[in-house]
N, C-alpha and C positions, 0 to 999 in steps of 0.2 A: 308803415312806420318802422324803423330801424333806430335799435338802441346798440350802444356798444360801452364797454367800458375801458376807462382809460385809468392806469395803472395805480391804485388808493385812492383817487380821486372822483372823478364824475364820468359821466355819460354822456358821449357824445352824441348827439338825436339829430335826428331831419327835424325839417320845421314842424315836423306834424305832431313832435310835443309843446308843453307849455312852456317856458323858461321857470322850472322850480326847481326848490334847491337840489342839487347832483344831474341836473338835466344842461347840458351846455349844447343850446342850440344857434344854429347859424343868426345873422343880421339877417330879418327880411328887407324885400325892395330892391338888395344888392344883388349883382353877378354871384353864382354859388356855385353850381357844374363845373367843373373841369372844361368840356370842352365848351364854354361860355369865355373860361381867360386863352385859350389855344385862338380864337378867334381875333381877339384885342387882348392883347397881353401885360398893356398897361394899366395898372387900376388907376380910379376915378377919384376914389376918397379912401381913407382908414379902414372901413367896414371891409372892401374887396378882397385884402393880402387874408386881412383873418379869413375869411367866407372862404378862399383860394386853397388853406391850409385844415380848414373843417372838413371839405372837401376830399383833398386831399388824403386825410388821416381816413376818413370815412370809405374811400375807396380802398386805401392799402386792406381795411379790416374788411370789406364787403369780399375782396380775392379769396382773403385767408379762409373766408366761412367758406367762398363757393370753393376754392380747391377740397375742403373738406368734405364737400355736401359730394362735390363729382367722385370722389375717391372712396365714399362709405355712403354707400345706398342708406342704413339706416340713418345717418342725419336728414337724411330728404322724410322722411316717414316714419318719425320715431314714437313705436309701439308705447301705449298708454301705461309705460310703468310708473313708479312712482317717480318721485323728479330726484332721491337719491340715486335710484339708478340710473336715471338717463344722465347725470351728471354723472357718472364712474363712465358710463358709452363715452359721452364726448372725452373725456379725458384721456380713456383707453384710445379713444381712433387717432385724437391727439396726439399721443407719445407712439404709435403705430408709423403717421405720417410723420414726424419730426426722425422717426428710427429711419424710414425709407429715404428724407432725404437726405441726410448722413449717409447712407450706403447708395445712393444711385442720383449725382447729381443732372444725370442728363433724364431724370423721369420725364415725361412729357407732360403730367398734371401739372410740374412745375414749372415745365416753358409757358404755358399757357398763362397760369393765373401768378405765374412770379413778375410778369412784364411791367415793366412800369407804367407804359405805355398802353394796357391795356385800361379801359375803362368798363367799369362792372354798369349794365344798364342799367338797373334793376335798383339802383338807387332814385326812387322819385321821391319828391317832396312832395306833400301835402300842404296845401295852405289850411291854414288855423290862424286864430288871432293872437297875438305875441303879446294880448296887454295880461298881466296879471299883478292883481294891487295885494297878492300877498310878500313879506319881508323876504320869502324867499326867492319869489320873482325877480323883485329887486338885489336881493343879494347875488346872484348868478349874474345878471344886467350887466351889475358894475365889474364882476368877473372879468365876463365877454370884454365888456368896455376896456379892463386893464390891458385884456391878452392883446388887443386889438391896437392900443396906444403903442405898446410895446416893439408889438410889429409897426409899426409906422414911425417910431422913433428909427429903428433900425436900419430904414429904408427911407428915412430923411423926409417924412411926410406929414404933412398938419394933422394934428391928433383931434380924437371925434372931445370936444369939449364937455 
């Protein structure tokens, strides 16, 4: 399972979380992969443009770990210190990689994992069941649901009711 955070807000998760509150996870049932819309590019219903763009967001942020994870052996294997330090690590290899890509845009970590086109595999979904009858379940739902309308307003398409 793969959690990521989106900017004050919430956590964008594979399905292999529950939908509670700060956890925004995909529609199941729907196309969700990347290379699922490269195959038929047209979606079907409202769920697919979100699911397309959860996707999406989830793969840009899966690059950014793995360029970090390729460029600093200790993200791959990070010694049992406390979790104040290993947050000052990630933060230090952070400001180390954002330093190197400012001074060297032809680095090669960043042809690799800056491609658009590249797709991180290593994003799998787990199936889990998406029913939760707590308020916060529900409160995220209707989230999803707005983001989802939204997109489908945008792109002229019958919104999920």
């Amino acid at each position: 399972m793969s959690e990521y955070f989106v900017i004050g807000k919430y956590y964008v998760v594979d399905s292999g979380y529950a939908s509670t509150s700060g956890f925004l996870t995909p529609f199941k049932g729907d196309r969700y992969h990347i290379n699922d819309f490269r195959r038929n590019a047209r979606p079907t219903n409202a769920r697919e443009p979100f699911n397309y763009r959860h996707s999406s967001l989830r793969n840009v942020i899966e690059r950014s770990f793995g360029a970090l994870k390729n460029r600093f052996f200790i993200l791959r294997r990070m010694p049992p210190f406390s979790i104040r330090k290993q947050a000052h690590i990630v933060i230090a290899c952070c400001a180390i990689h954002n330093y190197i890509r400012d001074q060297d845009r032809s680095d090669r970590n960043f042809s690799e994992y800056g491609d658009p086109e590249y797709v991180n595999e290593s994003m799998h979904d787990e199936v889990t069941d998406d029913v939760i009858s707590t308020e916060e379940g529900t409160e995220m739902s209707i989230l999803r649901k707005r983001i989802a309308n939204k997109i489908a307003r945008d792109h002229g398409m019958e919104e999920i009711p």
